[in-house]
Backbone as a ProteinNet text record, in pm:
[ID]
protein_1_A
[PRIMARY]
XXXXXXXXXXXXXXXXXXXXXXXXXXXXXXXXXXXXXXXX
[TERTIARY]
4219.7	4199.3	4065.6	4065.2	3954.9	3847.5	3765.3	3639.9	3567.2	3588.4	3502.4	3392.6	3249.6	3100.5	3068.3	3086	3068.3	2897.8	2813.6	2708.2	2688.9	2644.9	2598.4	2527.5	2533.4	2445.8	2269.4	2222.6	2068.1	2007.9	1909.2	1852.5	1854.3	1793.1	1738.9	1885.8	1966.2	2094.2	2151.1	2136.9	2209.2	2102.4	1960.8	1856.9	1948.1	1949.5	1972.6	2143.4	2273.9	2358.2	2360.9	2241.1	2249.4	2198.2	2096.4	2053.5	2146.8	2218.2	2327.9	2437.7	2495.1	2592	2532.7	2416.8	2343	2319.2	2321.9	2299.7	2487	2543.8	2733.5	2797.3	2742.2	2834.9	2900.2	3010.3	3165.2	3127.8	3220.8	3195.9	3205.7	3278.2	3300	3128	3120.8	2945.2	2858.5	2833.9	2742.5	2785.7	2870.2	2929.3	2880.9	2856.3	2866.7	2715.8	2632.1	2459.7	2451.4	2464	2427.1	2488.7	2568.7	2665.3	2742.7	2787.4	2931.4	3024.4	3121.4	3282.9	3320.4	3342.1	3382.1	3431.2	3495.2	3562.1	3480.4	3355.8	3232.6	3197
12837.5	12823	12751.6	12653	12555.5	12695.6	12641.4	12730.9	12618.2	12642.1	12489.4	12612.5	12524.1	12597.5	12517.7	12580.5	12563.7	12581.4	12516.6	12499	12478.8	12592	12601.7	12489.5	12455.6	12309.3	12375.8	12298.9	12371.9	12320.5	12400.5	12366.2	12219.8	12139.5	11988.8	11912.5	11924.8	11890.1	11914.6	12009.5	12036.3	11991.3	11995	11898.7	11710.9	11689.9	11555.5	11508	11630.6	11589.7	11624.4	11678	11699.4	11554.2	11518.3	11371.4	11231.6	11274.3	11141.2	11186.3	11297	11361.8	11268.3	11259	11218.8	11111.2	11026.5	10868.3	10792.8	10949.6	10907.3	10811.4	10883.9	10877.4	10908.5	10919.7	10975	11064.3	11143.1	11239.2	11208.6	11093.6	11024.2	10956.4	10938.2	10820.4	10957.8	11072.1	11177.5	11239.9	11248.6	11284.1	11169.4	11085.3	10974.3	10977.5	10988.1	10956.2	11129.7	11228.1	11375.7	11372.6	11253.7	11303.2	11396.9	11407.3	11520.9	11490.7	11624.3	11579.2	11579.7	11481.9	11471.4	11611.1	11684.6	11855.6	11955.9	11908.5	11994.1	12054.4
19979.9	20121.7	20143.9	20234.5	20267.3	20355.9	20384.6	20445.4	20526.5	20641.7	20738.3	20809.7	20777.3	20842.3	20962.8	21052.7	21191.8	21231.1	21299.3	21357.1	21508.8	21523.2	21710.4	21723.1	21852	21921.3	21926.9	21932.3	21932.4	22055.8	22102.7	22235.7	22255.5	22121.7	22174.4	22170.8	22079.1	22143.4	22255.9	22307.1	22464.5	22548.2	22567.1	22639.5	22654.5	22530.6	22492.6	22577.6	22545.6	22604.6	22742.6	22812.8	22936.7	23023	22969.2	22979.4	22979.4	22870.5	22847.8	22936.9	22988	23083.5	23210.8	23237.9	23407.5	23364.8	23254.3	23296.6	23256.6	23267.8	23253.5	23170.4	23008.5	22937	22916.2	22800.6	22787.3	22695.1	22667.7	22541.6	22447.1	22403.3	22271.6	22211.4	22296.9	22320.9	22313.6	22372.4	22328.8	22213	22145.1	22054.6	21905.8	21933.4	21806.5	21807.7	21932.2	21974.2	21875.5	21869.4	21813	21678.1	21641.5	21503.7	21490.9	21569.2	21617.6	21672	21613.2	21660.7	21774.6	21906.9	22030.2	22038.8	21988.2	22024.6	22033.7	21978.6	21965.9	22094.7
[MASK]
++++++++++++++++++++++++++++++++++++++++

């Protein structure tokens, strides 16, 4: 059985996608800017 390790967003990530949310990017585009999976 595979085992996938999951990682909470950290403050400066959610600072950062709150910023890119208000100058209205997509989630795909905050997602690729943090190195994370758009589902994140």
């Amino acid at each position: 059985m595979m085992s996938t390790s999951y990682r909470h967003l950290t403050i400066n990530e959610r600072e950062k996608i709150m910023i890119l949310l208000a100058q209205g990017k997509k989630q795909a585009e905050i997602a690729k800017a943090l190195g994370r999976s758009s589902s994140t």
